[in-house]
C-alpha positions as CSV (number, residue, x, y, z in Angstrom):
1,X,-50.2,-25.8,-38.7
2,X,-52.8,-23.0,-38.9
3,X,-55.1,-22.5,-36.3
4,X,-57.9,-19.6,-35.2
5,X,-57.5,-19.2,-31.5
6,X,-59.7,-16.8,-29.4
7,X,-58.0,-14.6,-27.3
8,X,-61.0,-13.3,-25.3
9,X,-65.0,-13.2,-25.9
10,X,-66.1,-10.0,-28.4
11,X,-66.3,-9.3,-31.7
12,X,-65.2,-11.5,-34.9
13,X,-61.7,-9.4,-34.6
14,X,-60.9,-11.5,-31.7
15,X,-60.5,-14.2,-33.7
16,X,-56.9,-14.6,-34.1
17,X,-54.5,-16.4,-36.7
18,X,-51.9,-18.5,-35.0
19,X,-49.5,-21.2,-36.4
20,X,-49.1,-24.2,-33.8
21,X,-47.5,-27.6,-33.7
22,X,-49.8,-30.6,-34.8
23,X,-52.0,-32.3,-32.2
24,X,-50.8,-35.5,-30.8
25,X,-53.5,-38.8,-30.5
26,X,-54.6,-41.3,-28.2
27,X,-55.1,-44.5,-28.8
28,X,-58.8,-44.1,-29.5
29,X,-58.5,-40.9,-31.5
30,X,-57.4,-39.6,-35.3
31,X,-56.0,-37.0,-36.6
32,X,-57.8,-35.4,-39.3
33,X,-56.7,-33.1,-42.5
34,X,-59.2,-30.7,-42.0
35,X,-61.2,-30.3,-45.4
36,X,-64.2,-28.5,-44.8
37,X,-65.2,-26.7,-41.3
38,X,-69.3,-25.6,-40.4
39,X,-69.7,-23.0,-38.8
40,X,-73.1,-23.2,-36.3
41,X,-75.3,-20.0,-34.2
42,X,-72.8,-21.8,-31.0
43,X,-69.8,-21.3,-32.5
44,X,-70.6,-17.0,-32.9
45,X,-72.8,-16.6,-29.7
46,X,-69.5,-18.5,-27.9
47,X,-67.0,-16.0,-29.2
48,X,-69.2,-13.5,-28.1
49,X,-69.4,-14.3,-24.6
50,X,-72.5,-16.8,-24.5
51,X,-72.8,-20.4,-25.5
52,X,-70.2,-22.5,-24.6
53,X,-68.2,-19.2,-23.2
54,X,-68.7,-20.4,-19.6
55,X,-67.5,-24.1,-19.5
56,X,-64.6,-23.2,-21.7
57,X,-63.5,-19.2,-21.2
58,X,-60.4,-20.7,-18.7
59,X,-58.7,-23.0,-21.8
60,X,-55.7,-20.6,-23.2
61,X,-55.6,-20.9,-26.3
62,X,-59.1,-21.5,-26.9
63,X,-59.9,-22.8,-30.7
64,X,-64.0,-22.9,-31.3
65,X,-65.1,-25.3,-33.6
66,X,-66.6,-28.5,-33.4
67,X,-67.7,-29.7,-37.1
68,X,-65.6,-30.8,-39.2
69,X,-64.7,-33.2,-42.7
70,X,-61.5,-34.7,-43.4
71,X,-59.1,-37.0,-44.4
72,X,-57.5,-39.5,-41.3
73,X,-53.6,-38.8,-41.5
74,X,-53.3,-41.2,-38.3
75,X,-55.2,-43.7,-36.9
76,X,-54.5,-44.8,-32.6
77,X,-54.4,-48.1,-31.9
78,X,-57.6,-48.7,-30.8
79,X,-59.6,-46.8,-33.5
80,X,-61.7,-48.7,-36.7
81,X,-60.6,-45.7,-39.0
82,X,-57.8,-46.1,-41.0
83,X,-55.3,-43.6,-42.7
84,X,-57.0,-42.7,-45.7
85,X,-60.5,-42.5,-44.6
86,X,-62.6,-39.6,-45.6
87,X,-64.8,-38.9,-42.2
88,X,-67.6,-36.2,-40.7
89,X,-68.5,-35.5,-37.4
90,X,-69.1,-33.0,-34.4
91,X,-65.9,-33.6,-31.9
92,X,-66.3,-33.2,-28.5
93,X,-68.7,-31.3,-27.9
94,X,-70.1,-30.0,-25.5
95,X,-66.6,-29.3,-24.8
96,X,-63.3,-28.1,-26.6
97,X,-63.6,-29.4,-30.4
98,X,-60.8,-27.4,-31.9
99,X,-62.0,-27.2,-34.9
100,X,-60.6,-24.4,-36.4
101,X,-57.1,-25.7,-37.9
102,X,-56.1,-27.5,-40.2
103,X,-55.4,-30.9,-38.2
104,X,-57.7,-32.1,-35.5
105,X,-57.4,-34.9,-33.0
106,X,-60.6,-36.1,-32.8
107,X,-62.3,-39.5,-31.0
108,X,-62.7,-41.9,-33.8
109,X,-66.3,-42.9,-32.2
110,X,-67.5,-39.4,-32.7
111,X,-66.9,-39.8,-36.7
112,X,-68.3,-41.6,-39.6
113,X,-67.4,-42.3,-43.3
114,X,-67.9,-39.7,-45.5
115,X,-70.3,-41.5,-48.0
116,X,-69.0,-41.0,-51.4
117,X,-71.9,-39.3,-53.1
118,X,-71.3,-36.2,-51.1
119,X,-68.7,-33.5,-51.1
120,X,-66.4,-32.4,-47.8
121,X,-68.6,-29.4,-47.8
122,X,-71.5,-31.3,-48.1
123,X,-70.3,-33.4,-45.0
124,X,-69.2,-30.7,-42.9
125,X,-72.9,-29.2,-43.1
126,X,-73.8,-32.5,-41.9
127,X,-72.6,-32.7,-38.5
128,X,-74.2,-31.0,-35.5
129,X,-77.2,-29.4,-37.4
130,X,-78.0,-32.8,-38.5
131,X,-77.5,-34.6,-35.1
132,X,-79.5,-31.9,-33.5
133,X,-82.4,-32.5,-35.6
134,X,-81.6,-36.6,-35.2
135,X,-81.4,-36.5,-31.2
136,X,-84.6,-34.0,-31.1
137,X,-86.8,-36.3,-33.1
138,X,-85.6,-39.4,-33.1
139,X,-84.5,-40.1,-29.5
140,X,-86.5,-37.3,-27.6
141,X,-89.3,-37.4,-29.3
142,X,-89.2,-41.1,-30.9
143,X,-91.6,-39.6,-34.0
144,X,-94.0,-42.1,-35.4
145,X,-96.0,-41.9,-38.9
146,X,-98.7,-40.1,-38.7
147,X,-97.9,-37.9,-36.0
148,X,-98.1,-33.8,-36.8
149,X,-94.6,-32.0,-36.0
150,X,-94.3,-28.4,-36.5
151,X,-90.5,-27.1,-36.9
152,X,-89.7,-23.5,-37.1
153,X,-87.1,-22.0,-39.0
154,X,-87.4,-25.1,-41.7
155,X,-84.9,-23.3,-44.2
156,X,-82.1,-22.9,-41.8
157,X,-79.3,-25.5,-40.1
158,X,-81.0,-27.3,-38.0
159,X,-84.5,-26.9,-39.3
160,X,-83.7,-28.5,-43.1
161,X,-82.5,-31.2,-41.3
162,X,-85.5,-31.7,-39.3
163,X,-88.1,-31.4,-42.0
164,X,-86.7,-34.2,-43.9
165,X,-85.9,-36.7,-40.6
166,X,-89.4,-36.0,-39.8
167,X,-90.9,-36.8,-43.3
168,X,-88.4,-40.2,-43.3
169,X,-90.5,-40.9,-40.4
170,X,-93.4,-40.7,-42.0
171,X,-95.3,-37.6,-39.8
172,X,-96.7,-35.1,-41.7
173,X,-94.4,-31.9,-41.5
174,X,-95.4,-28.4,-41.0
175,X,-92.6,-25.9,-41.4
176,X,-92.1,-21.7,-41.0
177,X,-90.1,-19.6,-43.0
178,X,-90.3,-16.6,-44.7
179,X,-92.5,-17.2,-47.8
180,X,-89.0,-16.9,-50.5
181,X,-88.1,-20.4,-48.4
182,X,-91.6,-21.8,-49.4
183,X,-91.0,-23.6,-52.5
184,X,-87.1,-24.7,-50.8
185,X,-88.8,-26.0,-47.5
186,X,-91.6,-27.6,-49.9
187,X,-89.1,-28.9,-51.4
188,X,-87.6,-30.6,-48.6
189,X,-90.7,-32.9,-48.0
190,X,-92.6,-30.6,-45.7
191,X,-96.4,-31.2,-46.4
192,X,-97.7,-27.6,-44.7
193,X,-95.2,-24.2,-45.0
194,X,-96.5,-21.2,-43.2
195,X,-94.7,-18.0,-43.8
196,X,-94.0,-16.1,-40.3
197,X,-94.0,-12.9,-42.3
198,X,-97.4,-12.8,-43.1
199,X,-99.4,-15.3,-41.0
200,X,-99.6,-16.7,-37.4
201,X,-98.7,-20.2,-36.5
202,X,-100.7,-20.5,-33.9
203,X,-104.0,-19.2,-35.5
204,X,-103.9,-21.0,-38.8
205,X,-102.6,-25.0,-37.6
206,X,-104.6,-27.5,-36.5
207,X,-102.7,-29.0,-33.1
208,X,-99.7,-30.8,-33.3
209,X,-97.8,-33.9,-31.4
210,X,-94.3,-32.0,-31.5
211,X,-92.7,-28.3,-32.1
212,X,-89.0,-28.3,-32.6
213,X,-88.2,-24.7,-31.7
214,X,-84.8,-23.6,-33.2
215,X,-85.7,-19.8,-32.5
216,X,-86.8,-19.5,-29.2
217,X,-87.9,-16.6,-27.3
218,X,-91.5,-15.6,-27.7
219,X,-92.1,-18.6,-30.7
220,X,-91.4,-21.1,-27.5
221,X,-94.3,-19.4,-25.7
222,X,-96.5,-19.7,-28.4
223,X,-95.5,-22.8,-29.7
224,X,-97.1,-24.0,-25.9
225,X,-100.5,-23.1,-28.2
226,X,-100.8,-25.4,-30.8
227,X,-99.8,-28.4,-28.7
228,X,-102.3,-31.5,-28.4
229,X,-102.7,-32.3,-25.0
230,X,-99.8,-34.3,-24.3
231,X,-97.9,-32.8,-27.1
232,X,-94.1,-31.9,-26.9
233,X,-92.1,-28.5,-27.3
234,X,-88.3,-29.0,-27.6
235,X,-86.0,-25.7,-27.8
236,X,-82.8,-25.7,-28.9
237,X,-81.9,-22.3,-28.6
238,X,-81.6,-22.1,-24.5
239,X,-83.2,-23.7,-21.5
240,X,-86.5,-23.1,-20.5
241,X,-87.8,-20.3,-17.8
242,X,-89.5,-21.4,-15.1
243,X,-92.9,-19.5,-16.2
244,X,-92.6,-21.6,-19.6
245,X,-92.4,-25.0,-17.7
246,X,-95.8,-23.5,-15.1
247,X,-97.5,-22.4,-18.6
248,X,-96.8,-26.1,-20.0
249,X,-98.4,-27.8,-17.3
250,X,-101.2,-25.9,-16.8
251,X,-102.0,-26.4,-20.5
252,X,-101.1,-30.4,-19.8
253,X,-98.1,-30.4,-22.5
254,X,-94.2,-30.9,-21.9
255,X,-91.2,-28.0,-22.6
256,X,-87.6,-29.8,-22.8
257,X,-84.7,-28.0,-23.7
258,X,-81.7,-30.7,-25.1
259,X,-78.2,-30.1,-25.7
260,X,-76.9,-31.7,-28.6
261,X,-73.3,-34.7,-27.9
262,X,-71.1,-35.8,-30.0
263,X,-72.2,-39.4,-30.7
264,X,-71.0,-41.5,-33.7
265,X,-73.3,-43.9,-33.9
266,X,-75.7,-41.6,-34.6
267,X,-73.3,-40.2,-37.1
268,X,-73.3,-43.0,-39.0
269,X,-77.1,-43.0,-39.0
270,X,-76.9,-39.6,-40.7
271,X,-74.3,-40.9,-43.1
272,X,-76.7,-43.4,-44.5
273,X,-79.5,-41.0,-45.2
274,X,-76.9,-39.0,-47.2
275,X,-75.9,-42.1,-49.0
276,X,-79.1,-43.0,-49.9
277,X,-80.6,-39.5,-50.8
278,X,-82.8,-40.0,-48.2
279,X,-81.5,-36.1,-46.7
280,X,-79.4,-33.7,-48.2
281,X,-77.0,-30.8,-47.0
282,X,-78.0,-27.3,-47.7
283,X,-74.7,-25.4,-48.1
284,X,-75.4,-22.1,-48.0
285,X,-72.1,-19.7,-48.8
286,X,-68.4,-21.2,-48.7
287,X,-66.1,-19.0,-47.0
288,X,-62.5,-19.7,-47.0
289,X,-60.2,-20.3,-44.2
290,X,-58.7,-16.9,-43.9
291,X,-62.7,-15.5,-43.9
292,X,-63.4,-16.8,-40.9
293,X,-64.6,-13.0,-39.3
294,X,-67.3,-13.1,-42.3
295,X,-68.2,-16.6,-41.9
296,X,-69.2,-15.9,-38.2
297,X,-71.1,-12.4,-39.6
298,X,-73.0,-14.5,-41.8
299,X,-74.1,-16.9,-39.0
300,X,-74.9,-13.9,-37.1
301,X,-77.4,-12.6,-39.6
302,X,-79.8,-15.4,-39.3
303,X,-80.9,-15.3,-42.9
304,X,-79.1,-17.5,-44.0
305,X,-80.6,-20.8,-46.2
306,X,-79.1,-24.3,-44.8
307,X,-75.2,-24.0,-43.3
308,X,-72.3,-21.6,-43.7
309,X,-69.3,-23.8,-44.3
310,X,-65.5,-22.6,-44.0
311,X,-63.0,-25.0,-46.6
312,X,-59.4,-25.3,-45.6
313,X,-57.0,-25.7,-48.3
């Protein structure tokens, strides 16, 4: 089979092409026709030496990846999927997901049914951006209706995801973008967009319960502003600095940082907001397999609108 292996950390020309046998499955794992692959901010800032570099830069050969949508090809003994299935999910992370070939051996708890009103693309999208957004708010934060939540970066991966978990929660949802997002985030089911370009969170928002910071950096310093007392920052982009953690409790608010797993349940959680229309996947460009250098150049841009998606053949 095919498979993109990275030879050492760099640029996108370190990705390599290399044909490989199959994987092999356990008993409580599948091995999935890859359909559909996402491609996440992890997956480029690994190649490049960051991210998940450390835990996995001694694995030879190294294949990035964790998102993926498929079709089961076989089923171990001890898995609920059958041959057949059409399933989503983010496999094994944090850790080595493989992802990047066209058959993956993945843990049939970390997957779900692809609900049939949604494409593989669609699905793939779905997968760590979406659990991200689920973890953050609904077990970190446990949002209630009525609570205020601002997320930044609401037209991107993870932050889509989060303005529409939050509004099936019933808080009222404040977003950021640039202002030719507006009317897409609006559209989403946030009640409040401020454009970044031309105004200052933290000057025009009444205080909030919750920030979800997908950008980090100076927005997670200034996020600590616009807290209620009590309130909650969580970053996703890194952990957070000592003088961010004194800052927070000298202004009486909390500043997590949370790493996204691989859990299937919640998978399947996700997988019945997309069957109901509850959420949708924002598919951004399709690149195919043998793009895989521009897929990781347009992750790296950080303008793009919902989730750059790879399709295998």
């Amino acid at each position: 089979m095919k498979t993109i292996q990275l030879k050492q950390a760099g640029g996108v020309e370190n990705l390599v092409y290399a044909e490989v046998a199959k994987p092999t499955i356990q008993d409580h794992e599948v091995l999935v026709q890859v359909k559909a692959i996402s491609i996440n901010p992890v997956d480029a800032k690994t190649r490049a030496g960051f991210g998940m570099w450390g835990r996995m830069k001694e694995i030879s050969p190294l294949v990035l990846g964790w998102d993926i949508a498929g079709i089961v090809t076989e089923a171990g003994a001890d898995s609920d999927l059958k041959v057949g299935d059409q399933v989503f999910g983010m496999v094994n992370f944090p850790g080595h997901g493989q992802a990047y070939a066209e058959y993956v051996a993945a843990p049939a708890d970390q997957l779900a049914r692809m609900p049939e009103n949604i494409s593989f693309e669609e699905a793939a999208a779905a997968t760590l951006a979406a659990l991200t957004a689920w973890q953050a708010i609904v077990h970190t934060m446990q949002l209630k209706a009525g609570q205020r939540i601002l997320v930044h970066a609401g037209a991107g991966g993870v932050g889509h995801f989060a303005v529409q978990i939050a509004k099936h929660t019933g808080a009222f949802v404040i977003a950021t973008s640039s202002g030719s997002n507006k009317d897409f985030v609006l559209g989403l089911g946030a009640d409040q967009h401020i454009d970044y370009t031309r105004e200052t969170f933290e000057t025009v928002l009444e205080p909030v319960d919750f920030v979800l910071d997908t950008v980090g950096g100076e927005i997670l310093k200034r996020s600590l502003d616009v807290l209620k007392k009590g309130g909650t920052v969580i970053s996703i982009p890194t952990g957070i600095p000592a003088e961010i953690t004194q800052l927070a409790a000298d202004k009486e608010v909390d500043a997590k940082f949370i790493l996204v797993a691989s859990n299937g349940q919640d998978m399947q959680q996700i997988a019945d907001l997309l069957s109901k229309g509850i959420i949708r996947a924002q598919v951004a460009t399709v690149f195919p397999f043998e793009a895989m250098q521009e897929a990781h150049l347009s992750v790296e841009s950080g303008r793009t609108v919902g989730k750059v998606i790879v399709s295998v053949p």
